[in-house]
C-alpha positions as CSV (number, residue, x, y, z in Angstrom):
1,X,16.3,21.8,-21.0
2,X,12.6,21.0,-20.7
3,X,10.5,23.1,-18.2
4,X,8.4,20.1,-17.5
5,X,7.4,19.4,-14.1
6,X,8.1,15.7,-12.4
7,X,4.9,14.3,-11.7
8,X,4.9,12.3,-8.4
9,X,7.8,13.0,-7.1
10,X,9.0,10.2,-4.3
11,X,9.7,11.2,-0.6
12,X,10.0,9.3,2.8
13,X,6.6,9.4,4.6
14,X,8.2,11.5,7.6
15,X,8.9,14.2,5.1
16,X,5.5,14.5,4.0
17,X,3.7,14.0,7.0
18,X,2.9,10.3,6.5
19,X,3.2,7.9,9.8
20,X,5.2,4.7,8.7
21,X,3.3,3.2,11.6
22,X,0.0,4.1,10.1
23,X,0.6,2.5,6.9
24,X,2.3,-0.4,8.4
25,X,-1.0,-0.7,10.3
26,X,-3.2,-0.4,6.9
27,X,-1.1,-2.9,5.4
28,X,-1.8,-5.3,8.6
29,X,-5.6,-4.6,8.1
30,X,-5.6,-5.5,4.5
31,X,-3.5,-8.6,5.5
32,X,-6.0,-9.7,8.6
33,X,-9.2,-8.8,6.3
34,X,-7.8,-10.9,3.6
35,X,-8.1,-7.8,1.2
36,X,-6.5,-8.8,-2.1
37,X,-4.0,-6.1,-3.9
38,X,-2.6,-5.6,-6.5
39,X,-0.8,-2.5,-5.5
40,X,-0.9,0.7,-3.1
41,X,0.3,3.9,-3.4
42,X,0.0,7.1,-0.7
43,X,0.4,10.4,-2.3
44,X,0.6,13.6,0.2
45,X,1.1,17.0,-0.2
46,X,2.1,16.5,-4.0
47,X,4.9,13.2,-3.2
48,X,4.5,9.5,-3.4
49,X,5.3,8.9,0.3
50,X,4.6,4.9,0.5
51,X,4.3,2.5,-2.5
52,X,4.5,-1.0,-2.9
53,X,3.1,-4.3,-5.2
54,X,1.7,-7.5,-3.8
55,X,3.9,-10.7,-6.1
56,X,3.3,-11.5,-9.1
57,X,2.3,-7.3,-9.7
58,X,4.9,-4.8,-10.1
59,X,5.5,-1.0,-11.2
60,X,6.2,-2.3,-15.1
61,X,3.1,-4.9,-15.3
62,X,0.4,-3.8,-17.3
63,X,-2.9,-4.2,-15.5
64,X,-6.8,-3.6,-16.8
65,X,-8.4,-1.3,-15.3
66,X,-11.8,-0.9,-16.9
67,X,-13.7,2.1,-15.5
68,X,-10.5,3.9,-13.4
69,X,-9.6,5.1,-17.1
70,X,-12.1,8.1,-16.2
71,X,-10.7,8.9,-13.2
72,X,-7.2,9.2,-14.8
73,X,-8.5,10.8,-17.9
74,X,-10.1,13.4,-15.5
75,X,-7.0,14.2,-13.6
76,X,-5.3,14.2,-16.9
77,X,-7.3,16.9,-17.9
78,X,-7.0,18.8,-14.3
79,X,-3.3,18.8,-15.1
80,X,-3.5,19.9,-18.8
81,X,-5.8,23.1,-17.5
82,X,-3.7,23.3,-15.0
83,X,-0.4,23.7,-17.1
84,X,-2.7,26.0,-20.1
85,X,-2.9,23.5,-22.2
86,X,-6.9,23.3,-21.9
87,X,-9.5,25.3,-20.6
88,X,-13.1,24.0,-19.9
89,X,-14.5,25.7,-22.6
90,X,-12.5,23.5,-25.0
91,X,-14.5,21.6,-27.2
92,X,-13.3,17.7,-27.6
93,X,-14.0,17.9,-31.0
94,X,-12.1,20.8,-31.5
95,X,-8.3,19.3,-29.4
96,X,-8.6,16.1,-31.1
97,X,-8.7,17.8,-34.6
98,X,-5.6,19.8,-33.3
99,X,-3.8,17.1,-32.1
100,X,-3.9,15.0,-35.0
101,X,-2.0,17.6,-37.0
102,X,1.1,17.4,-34.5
């Protein structure tokens, strides 16, 4: 049995302290502003409490996403310090070399 954590684990907003109403009334906002999405996603207290995708985008369609690769490179890392896979004295140079001889 893996030890591996679920990341994002899914919960009703109630149960993690998320109003329905107030994101009901965000989506309204984006809807009177005429804010296009693609997607939105509230994470609280370590759950996904509200998700959802605007047609034709769903949870399986690709998407670009140009420069909000760092950002999820950077929580990547967070998470593998996090679980001792990496510490911040690792040297780049030094995990790739590892990680091409798995």
């Amino acid at each position: 049995m893996s030890s591996r954590r679920v990341l994002l684990p899914r919960s009703a907003p109630a149960a993690s302290g998320v109003s329905f109403r107030g994101v009901a009334a965000l989506l309204d906002l984006l809807e009177e502003r005429s804010v296009e999405c693609h997607s939105i996603m509230v994470p609280r207290h370590g759950h996904v409490a509200a998700e959802g995708w605007w047609a034709p985008y769903s949870a399986g369609r690709p998407r670009l996403l140009y420069s909000l690769t760092k950002s999820f490179t950077s929580i990547a890392v967070g998470l593998a310090i996090d679980d001792g896979l990496l510490s911040l004295d690792d040297r780049v140079v030094e995990v790739r070399s590892q990680s091409a001889r798995l």
